[in-house]
VOPAGU-2260 file (C-alpha; in pm, 1 decimal, decimal comma):
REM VOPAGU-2260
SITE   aa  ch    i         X         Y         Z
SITE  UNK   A    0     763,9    -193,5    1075,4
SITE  UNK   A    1     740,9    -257,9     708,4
SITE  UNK   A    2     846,2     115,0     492,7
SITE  UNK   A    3     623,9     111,6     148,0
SITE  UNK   A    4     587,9     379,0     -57,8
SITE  UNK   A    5     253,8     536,2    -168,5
SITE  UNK   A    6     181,2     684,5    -501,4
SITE  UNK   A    7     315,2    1049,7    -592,3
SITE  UNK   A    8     -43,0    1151,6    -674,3
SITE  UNK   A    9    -147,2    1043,3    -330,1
SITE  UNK   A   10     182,6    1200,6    -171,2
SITE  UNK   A   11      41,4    1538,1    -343,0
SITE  UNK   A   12    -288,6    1491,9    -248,7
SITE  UNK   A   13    -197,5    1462,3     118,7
SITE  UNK   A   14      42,9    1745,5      72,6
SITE  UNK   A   15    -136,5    2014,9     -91,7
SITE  UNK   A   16    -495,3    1916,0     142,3
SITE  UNK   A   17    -255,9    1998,0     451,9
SITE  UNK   A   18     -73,0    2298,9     286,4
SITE  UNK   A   19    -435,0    2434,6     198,0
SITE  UNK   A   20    -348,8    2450,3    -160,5
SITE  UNK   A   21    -610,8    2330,7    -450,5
SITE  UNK   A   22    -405,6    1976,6    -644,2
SITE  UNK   A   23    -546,4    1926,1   -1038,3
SITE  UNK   A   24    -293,4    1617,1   -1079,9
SITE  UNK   A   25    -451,5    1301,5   -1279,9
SITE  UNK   A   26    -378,5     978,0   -1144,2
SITE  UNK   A   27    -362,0     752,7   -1467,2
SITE  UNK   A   28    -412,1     380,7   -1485,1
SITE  UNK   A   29    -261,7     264,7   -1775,3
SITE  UNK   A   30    -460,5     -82,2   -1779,1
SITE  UNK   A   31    -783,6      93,1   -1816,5
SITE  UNK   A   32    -931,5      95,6   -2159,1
SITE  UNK   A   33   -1048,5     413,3   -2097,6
SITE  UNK   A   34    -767,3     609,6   -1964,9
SITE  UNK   A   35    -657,7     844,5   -2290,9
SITE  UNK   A   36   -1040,3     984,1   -2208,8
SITE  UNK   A   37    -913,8    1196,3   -1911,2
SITE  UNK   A   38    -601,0    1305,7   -2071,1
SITE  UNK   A   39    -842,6    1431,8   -2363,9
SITE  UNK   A   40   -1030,9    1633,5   -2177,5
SITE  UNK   A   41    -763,5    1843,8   -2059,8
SITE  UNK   A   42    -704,0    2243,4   -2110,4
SITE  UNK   A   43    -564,2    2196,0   -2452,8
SITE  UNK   A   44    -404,3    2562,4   -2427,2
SITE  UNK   A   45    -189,9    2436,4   -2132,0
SITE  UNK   A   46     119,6    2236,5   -2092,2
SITE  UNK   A   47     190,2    1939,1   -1862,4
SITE  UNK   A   48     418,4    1685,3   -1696,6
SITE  UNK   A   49     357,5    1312,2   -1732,2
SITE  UNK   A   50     565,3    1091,8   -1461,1
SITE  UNK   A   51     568,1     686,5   -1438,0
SITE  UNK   A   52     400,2     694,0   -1085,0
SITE  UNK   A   53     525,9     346,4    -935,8
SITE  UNK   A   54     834,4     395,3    -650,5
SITE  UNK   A   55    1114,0     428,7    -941,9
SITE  UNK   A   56    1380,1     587,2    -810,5
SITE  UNK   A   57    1596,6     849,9   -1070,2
SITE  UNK   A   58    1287,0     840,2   -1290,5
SITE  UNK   A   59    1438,9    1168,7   -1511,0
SITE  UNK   A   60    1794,6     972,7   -1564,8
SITE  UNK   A   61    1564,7     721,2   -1695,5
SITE  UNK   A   62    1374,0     897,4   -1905,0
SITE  UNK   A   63    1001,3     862,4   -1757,1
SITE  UNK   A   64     968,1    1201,7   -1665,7
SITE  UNK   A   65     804,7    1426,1   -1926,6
SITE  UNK   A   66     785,1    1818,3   -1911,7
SITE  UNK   A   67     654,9    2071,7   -2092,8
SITE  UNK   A   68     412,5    1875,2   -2345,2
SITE  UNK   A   69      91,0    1938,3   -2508,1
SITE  UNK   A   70    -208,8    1659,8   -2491,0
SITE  UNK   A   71     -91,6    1460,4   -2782,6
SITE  UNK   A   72     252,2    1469,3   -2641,2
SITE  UNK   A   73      94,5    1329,1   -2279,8
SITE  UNK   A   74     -65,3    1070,1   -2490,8
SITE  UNK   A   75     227,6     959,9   -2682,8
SITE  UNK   A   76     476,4     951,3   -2340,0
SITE  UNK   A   77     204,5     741,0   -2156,5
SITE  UNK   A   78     160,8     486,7   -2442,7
SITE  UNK   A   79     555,8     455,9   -2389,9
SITE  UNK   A   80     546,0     402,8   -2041,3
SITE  UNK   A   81     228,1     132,4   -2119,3
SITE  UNK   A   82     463,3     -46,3   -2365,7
SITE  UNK   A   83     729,9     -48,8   -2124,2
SITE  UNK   A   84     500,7    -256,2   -1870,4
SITE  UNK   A   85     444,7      50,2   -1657,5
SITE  UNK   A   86      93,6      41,4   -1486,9
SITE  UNK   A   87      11,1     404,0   -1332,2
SITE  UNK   A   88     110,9     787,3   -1436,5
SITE  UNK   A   89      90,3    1103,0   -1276,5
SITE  UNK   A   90     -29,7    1404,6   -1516,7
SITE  UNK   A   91      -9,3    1724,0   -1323,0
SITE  UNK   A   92      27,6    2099,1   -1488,1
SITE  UNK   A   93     351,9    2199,7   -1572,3
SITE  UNK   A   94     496,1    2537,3   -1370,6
SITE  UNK   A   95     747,7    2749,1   -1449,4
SITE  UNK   A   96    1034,6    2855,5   -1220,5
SITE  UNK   A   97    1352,4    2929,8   -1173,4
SITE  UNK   A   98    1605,7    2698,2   -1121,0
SITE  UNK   A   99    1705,5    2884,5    -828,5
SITE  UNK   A  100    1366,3    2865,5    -600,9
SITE  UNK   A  101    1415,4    2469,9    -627,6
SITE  UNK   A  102    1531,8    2361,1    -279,6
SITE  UNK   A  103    1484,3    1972,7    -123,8
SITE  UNK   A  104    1292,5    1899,8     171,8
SITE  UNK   A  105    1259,9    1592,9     295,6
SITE  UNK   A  106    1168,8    1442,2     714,4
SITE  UNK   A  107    1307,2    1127,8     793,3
SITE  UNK   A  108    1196,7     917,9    1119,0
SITE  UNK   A  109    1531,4     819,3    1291,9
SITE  UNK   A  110    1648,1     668,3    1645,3
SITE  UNK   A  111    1709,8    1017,8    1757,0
SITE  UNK   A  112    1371,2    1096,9    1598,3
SITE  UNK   A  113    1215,4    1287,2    1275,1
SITE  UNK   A  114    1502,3    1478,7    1118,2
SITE  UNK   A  115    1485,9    1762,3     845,9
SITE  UNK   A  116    1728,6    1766,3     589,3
SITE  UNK   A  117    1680,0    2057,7     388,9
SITE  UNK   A  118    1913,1    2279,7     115,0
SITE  UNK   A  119    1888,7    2507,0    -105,0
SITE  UNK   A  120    1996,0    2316,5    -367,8
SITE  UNK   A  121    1727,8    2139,5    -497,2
SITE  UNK   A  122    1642,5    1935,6    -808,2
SITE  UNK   A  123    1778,0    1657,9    -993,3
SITE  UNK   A  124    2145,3    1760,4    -901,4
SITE  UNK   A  125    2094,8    1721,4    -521,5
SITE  UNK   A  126    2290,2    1384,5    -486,9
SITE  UNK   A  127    2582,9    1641,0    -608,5
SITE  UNK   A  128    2528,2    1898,7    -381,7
SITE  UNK   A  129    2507,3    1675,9     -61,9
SITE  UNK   A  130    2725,6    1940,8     123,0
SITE  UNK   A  131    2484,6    2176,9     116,9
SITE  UNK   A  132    2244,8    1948,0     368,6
SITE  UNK   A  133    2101,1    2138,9     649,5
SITE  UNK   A  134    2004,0    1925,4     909,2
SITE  UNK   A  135    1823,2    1941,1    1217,2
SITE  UNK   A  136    1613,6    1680,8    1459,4
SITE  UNK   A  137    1293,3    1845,2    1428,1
SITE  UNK   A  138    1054,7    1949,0    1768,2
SITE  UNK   A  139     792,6    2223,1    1774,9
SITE  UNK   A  140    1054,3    2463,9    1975,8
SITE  UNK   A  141    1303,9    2458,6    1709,9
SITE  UNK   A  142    1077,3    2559,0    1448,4
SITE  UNK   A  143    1091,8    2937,1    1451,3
SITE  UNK   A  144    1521,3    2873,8    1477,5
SITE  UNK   A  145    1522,7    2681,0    1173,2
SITE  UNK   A  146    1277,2    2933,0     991,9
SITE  UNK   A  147    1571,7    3107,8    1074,3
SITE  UNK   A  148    1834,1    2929,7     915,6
SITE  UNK   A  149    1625,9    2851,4     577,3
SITE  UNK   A  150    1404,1    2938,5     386,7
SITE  UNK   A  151    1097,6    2793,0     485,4
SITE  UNK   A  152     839,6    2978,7     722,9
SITE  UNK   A  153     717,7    2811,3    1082,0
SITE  UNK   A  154     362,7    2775,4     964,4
SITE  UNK   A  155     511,4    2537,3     675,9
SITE  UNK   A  156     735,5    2348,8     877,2
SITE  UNK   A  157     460,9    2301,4    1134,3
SITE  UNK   A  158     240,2    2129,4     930,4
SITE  UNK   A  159     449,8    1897,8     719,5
SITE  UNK   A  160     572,2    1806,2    1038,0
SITE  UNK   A  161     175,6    1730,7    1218,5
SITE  UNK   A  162     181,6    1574,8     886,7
SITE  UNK   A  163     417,5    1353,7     884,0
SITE  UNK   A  164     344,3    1219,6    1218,7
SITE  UNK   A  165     -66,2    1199,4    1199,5
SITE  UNK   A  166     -54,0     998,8     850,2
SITE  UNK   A  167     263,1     757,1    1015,9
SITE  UNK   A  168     479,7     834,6     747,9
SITE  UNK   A  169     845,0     689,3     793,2
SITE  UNK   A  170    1020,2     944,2     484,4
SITE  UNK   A  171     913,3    1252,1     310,1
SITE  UNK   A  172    1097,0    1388,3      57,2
SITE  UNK   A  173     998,4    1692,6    -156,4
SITE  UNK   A  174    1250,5    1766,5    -414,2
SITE  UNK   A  175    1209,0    2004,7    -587,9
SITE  UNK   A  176    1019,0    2232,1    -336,4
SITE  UNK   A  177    1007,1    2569,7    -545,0
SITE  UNK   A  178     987,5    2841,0    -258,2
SITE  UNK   A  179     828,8    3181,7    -337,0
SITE  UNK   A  180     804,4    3508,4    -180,9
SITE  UNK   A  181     405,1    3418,7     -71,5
SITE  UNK   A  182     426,6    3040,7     -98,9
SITE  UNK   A  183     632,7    2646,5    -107,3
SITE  UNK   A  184     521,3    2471,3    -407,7
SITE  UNK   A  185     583,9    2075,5    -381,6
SITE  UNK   A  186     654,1    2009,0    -755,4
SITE  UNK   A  187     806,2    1641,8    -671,9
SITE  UNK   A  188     713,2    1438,8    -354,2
SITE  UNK   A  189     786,9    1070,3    -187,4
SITE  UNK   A  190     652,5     964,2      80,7
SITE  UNK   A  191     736,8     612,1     289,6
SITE  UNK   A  192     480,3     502,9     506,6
SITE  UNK   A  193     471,9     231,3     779,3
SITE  UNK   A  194     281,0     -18,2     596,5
SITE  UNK   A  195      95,3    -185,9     906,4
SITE  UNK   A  196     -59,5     139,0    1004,7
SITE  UNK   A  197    -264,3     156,6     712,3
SITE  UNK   A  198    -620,7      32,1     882,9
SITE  UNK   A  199    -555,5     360,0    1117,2
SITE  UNK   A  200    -517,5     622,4     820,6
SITE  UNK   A  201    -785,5     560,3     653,5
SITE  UNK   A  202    -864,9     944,4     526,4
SITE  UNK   A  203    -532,7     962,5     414,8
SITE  UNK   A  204    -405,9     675,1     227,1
SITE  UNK   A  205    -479,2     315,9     192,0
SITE  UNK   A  206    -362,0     -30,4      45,8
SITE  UNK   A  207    -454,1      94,9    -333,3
SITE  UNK   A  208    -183,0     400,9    -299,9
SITE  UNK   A  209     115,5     193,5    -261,4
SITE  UNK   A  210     322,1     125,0    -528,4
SITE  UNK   A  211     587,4    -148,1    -632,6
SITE  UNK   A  212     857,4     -96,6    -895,7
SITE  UNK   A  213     753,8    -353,8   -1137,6
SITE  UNK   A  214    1069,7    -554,8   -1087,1
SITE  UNK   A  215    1009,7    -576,3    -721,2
SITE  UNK   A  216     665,5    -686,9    -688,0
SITE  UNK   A  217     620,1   -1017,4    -473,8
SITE  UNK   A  218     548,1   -1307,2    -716,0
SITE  UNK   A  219     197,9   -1402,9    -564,4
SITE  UNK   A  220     100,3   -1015,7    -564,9
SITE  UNK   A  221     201,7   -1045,2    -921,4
SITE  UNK   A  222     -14,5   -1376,0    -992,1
SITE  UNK   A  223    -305,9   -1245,2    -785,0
SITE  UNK   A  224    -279,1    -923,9    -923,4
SITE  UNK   A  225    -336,8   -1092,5   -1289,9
SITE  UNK   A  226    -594,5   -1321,9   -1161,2
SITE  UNK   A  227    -776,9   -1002,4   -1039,5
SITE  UNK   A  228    -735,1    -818,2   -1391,9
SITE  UNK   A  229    -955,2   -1141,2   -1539,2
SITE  UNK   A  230   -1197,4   -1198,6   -1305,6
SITE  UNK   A  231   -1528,7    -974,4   -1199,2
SITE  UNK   A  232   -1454,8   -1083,9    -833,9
SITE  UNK   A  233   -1280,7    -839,8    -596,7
SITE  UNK   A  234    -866,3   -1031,2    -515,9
SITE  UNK   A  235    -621,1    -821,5    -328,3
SITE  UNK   A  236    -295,8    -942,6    -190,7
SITE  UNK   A  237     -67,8    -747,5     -44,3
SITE  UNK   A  238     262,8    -907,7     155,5
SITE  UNK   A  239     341,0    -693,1     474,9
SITE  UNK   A  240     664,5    -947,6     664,9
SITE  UNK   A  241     761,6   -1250,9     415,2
SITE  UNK   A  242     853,8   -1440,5     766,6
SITE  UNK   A  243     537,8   -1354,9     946,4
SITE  UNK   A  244     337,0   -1583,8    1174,5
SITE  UNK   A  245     -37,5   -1449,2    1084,4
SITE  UNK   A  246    -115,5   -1514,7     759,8
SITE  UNK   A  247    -482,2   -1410,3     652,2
SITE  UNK   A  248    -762,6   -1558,4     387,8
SITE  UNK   A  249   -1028,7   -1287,3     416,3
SITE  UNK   A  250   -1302,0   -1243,1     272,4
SITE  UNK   A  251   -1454,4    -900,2     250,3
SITE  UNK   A  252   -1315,9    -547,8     284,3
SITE  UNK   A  253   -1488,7    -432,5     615,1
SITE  UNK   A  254   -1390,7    -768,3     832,5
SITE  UNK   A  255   -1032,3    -740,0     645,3
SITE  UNK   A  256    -997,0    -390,3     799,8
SITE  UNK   A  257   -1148,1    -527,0    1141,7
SITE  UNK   A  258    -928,7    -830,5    1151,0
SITE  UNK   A  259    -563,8    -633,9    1078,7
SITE  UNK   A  260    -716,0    -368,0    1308,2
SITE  UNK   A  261    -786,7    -624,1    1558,4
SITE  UNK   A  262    -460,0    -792,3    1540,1
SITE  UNK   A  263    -248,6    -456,5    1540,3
SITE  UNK   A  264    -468,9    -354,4    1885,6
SITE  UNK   A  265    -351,7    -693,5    2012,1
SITE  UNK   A  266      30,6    -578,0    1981,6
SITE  UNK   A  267     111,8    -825,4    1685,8
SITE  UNK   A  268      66,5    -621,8    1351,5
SITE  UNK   A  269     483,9    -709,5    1321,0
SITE  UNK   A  270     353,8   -1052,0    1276,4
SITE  UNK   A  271      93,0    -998,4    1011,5
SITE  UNK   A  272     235,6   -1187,1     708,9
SITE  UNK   A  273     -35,3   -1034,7     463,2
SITE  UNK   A  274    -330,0    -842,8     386,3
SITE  UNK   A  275    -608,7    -823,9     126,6
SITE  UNK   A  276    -933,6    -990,0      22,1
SITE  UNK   A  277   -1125,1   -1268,6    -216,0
SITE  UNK   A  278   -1436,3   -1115,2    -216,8
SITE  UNK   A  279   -1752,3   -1030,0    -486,6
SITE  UNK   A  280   -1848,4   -1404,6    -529,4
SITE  UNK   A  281   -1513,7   -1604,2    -654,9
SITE  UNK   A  282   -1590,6   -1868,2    -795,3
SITE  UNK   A  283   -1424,4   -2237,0    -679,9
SITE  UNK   A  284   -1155,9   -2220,4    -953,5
SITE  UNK   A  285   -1100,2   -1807,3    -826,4
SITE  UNK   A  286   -1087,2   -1933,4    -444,4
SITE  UNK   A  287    -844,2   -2191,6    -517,0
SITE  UNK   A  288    -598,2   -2004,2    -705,4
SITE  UNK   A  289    -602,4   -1725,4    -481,1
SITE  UNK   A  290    -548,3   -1935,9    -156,8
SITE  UNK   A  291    -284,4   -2085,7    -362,2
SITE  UNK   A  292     -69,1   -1804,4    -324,0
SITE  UNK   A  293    -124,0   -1731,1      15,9
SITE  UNK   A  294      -4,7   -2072,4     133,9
SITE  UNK   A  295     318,2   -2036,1     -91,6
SITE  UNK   A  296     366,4   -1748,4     156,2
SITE  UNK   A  297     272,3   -1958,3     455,9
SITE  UNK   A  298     438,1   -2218,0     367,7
SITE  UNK   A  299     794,7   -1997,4     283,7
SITE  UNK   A  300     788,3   -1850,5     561,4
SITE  UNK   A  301    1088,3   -1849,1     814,8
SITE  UNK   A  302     843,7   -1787,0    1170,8
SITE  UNK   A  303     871,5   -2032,6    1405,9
SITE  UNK   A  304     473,1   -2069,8    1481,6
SITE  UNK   A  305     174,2   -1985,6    1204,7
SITE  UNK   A  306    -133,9   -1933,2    1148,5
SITE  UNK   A  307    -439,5   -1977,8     889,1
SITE  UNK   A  308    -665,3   -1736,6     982,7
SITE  UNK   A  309    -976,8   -1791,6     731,1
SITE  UNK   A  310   -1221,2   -1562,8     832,4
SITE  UNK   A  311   -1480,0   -1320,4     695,4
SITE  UNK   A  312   -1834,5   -1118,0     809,7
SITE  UNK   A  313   -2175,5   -1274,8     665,5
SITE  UNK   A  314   -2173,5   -1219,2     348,1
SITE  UNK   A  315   -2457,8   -1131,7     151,1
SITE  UNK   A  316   -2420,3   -1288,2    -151,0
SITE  UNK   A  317   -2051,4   -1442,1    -170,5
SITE  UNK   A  318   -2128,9   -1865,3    -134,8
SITE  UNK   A  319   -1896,4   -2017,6     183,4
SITE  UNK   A  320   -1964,8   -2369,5      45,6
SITE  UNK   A  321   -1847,1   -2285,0    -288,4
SITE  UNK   A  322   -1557,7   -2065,3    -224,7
SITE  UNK   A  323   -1457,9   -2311,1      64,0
SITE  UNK   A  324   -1461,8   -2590,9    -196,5
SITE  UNK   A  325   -1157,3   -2409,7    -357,6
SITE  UNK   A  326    -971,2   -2331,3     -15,5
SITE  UNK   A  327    -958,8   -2706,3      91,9
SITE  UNK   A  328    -848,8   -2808,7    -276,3
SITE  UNK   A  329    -528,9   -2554,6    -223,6
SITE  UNK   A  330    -475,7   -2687,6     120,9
SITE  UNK   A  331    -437,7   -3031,6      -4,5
SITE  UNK   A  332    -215,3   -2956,8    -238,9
SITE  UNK   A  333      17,2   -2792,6     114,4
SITE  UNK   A  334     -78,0   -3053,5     317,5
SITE  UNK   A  335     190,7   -3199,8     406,4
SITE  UNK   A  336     371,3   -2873,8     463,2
SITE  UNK   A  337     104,6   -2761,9     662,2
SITE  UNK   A  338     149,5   -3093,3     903,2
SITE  UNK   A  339     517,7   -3067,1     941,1
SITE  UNK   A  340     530,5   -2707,2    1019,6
SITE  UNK   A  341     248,3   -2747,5    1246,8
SITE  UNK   A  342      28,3   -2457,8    1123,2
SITE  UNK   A  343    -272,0   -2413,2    1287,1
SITE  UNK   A  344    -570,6   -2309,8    1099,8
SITE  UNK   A  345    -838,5   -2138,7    1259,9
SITE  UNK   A  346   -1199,8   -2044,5    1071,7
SITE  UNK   A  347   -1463,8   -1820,4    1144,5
SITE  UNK   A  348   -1753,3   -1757,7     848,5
SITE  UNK   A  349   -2090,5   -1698,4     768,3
SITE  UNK   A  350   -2342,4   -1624,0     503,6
SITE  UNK   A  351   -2526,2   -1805,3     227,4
SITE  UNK   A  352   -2434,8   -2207,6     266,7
SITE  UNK   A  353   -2226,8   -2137,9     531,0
SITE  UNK   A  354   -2314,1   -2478,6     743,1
SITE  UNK   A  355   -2270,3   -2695,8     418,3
SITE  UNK   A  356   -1901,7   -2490,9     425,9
SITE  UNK   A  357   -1794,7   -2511,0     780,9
SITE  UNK   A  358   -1888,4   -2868,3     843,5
SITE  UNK   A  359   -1690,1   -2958,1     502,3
SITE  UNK   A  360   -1386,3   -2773,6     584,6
SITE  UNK   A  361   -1428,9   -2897,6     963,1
SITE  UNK   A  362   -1419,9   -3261,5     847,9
SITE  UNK   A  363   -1138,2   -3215,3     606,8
SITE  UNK   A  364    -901,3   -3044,5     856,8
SITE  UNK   A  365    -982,8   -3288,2    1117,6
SITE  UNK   A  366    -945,8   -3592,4     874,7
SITE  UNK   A  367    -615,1   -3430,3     778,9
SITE  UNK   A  368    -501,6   -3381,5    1093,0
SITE  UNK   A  369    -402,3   -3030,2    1098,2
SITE  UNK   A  370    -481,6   -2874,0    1405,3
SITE  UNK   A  371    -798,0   -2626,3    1378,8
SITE  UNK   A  372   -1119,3   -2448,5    1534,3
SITE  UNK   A  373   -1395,6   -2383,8    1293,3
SITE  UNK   A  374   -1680,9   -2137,6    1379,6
SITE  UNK   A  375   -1974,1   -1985,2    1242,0
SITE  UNK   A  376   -2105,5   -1654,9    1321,5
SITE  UNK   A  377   -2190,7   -1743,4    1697,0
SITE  UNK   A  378   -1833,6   -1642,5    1745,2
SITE  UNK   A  379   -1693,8   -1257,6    1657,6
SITE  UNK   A  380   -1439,0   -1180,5    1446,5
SITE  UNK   A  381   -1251,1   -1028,6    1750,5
SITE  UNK   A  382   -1259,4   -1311,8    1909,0
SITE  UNK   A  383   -1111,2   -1549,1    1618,0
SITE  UNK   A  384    -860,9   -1312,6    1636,6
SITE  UNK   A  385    -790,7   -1317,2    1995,8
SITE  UNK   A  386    -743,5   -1677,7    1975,3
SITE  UNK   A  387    -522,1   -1685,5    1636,8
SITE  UNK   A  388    -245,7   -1420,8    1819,6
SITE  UNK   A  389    -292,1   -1691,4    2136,9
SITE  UNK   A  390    -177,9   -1968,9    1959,1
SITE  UNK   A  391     145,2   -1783,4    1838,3
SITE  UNK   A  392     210,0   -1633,4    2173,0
SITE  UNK   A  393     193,4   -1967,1    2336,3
C-alpha cells in the first residue's frame, strides 16, 4: 500500500461535503497565468488565509501560512510562494476563535485498526502538548463512550469515521478542529490516502489531488510534469512502487482507469509500478520523451519479473503509427536493459493507423528479441491485462 497525501483543499472538500457544511476555499494554481483573477474577485470587505497547499509539513514554522490578510495581501503572499517554486495555494476565509476551542483530531489506520487520537490541545503547539493525547481504537460501539470522554458529539465521530473508511484514507489529521457549542469547524486538515485505491474513489479524490513537496517529487514526474507544461497534449505520470513489476504506457484516461482497475481486481495493484497517460495526440518527439521516463523506471527497478504493458482504447483522433514511432525510438535506446532483465512487453491498441503501428512495433520487438504479444482491438483490454499479471505470476 503506497500512503500519498491529497491536497488540503480536497481534504476540506471531502470534509465539510460529509460534515454537511457549505466549503468557499480557492484552490490556486500558481502556474496559471490567470490565477490573481480569482483572488480578485473576492469579498474585498473580508479577510483570509493563504497556505502553500503541497504536503509541507510545519508550514507556519516556515512561514507559508498567511492569516488575517486583505486581497492585496493574498496577492503579495502567493507571488512569494510562486517565487519560492511553490505550485498550488489554498485561500480559504479567515475565522475567528479562541485559542481555547482549538483541539486536534486526527484517525490513523493501525495493525490493531483505525485509532483516534484526540486532545484538547490543539494548534501549532500540539507536538508540545503530546501528553494530553486521548486515544482510543475506534468501532461504532465505542462512539457514544468516547463522546463521553471529549468533546466531540457521536454524530461527528460517526461520520469522519464512515469517512475515513469509504474514501480509503490511511491518516486524517485535523488540527486545529475549533469545537463550538452547535458545531466542529476543521480549520486545518491532512489526509493520507492509499494511493492504489484511487480508480475506486472516484467521487472523492483522484490522481490530480495529490501533492508532492517539491523536493520530493520523483525525477521523471518532475521531467514529465515539465514536458506536460509545454505541450497541448495530455502527459501524466505518477510513480505508485519504484520496485514494481507492472509498469504501464497508456494512452487515454478511460482505458488508464480500466487497466489499474483491472489489475487491482486481479489482486496485483502492490505491483503496479506507475500510473498516468500520453494522450491528446503527442506528437513522435512527445511519445518518445515520455516513454523515456517510464523505462528509466522499468529499467531501475529492483522486481524480479516486469512488464511493458502498452496499451490504450481506440482512439479517435490520437495516431498509433506516429506515437508508436516515438515508443520504439525510447526502447532502443533500453534495449539492452530490456534483454538482460528479460522484460516482457505486451501491446494492445487501436485507432487511426493502428495496423501501420502494430505491425511496426511487432517487427521491431521481434527483430530485437524481446519477448512480446502485440494485439489490436480484436483483443480487450481486460484481457491484455489478464495476460500481463500471468506473466509475472509465472
Amino acid at each position: 500500500m503506497s500512503r500519498v497525501k491529497i491536497s488540503e483543499y480536497r481534504a476540506k472538500c471531502i470534509l465539510f461535503d460529509s460534515l454537511r457544511m457549505p466549503y468557499d476555499g480557492i484552490q490556486v494554481n500558481l502556474d496559471d497565468t490567470n490565477w490573481k483573477d480569482s483572488i480578485e474577485s473576492l469579498d474585498s470587505s473580508k479577510k483570509y488565509v493563504a497556505k502553500v497547499d503541497q504536503a509541507v509539513k510545519k508550514r507556519n514554522k516556515l512561514g507559508l501560512v498567511t492569516v488575517d490578510r486583505g486581497i492585496p495581501e493574498i496577492i503579495s503572499d502567493l507571488e512569494m510562494f510562486k517565487k519560492d517554486g511553490y505550485k498550488f495555494a489554498l485561500v480559504e476565509n479567515f475565522i475567528k476563535h479562541d485559542k481555547d476551542s482549538e483541539h486536534f483530531v486526527s484517525l490513523q489506520r493501525e495493525e490493531s485498526g483505525i485509532v483516534l487520537h484526540y486532545s484538547t490541545n490543539g494548534g501549532v503547539g500540539i507536538e508540545s502538548n503530546a501528553d494530553t493525547l486521548v486515544s482510543a481504537v475506534l468501532s461504532t460501539d465505542e462512539f457514544v463512550t468516547l463522546q463521553n470522554t471529549t468533546k466531540l458529539n457521536n454524530d461527528f465521530l460517526k461520520e469522519i469515521y464512515d469517512l475515513f473508511q469509504r474514501s480509503h484514507m490511511t491518516y486524517l489529521e485535523i488540527n486545529p478542529c475549533v469545537i463550538t457549542v452547535d458545531s466542529c469547524i476543521p480549520l486545518d486538515a491532512a489526509i493520507e490516502v492509499d494511493g492504489s485505491a484511487q480508480f475506486f474513489v472516484k467521487a472523492a479524490w483522484t490522481e490530480d489531488d495529490i501533492r508532492t513537496p517539491k523536493s520530493a517529487m520523483n525525477p521523471a514526474e518532475k521531467a514529465v510534469e515539465e514536458l506536460a507544461s509545454k505541450s497541448p497534449a495530455s502527459l501524466s505520470l505518477k510513480v505508485l512502487n519504484p520496485d514494481g513489476s507492472i509498469f504501464l504506457l497508456l494512452s487515454g484516461g478511460g482505458a488508464s482507469v480500466v487497466v489499474a482497475d483491472e489489475i487491482s481486481n486481479l489482486g496485483h495493484h502492490a505491483d503496479i509500478a506507475n500510473y498516468g497517460e500520453y494522450s491528446g495526440n503527442p506528437n513522435e518527439e512527445e511519445t518518445y520523451l515520455y516513454t523515456k521516463q517510464v523505462l528509466k523506471l522499468l529499467t531501475a527497478s529492483n522486481a524480479q519479473k516486469k512488464v511493458l504493458l502498452i496499451a490504450g482504447g481506440v482512439a479517435n483522433f490520437t495516431d498509433v503509427a506516429k506515437t508508436f514511432k516515438g515508443i520504439i525510438r525510447a526502447i532502443k535506446d533500453v534495449q539492452k536493459d530490456l534483454l538482460d532483465q528479460k522484460v516482457f512487453v505486451l501491446v494492445r491498441r487501436g485507432g487511426p493507423n493502428q495496423q501501420k503501428g502494430l505491425s511496426s512495433m511487432k517487427n521491431f520487438l521481434d527483430t530485437a528479441g524481446i519477448a512480446n504479444e502485440v494485439y489490436g482491438p480484436d483483443v480487450s483490454l481486460a484481457g491484455a491485462v489478464a495476460e500481463s499479471v500471468q506473466r509475472i505470476a509465472e
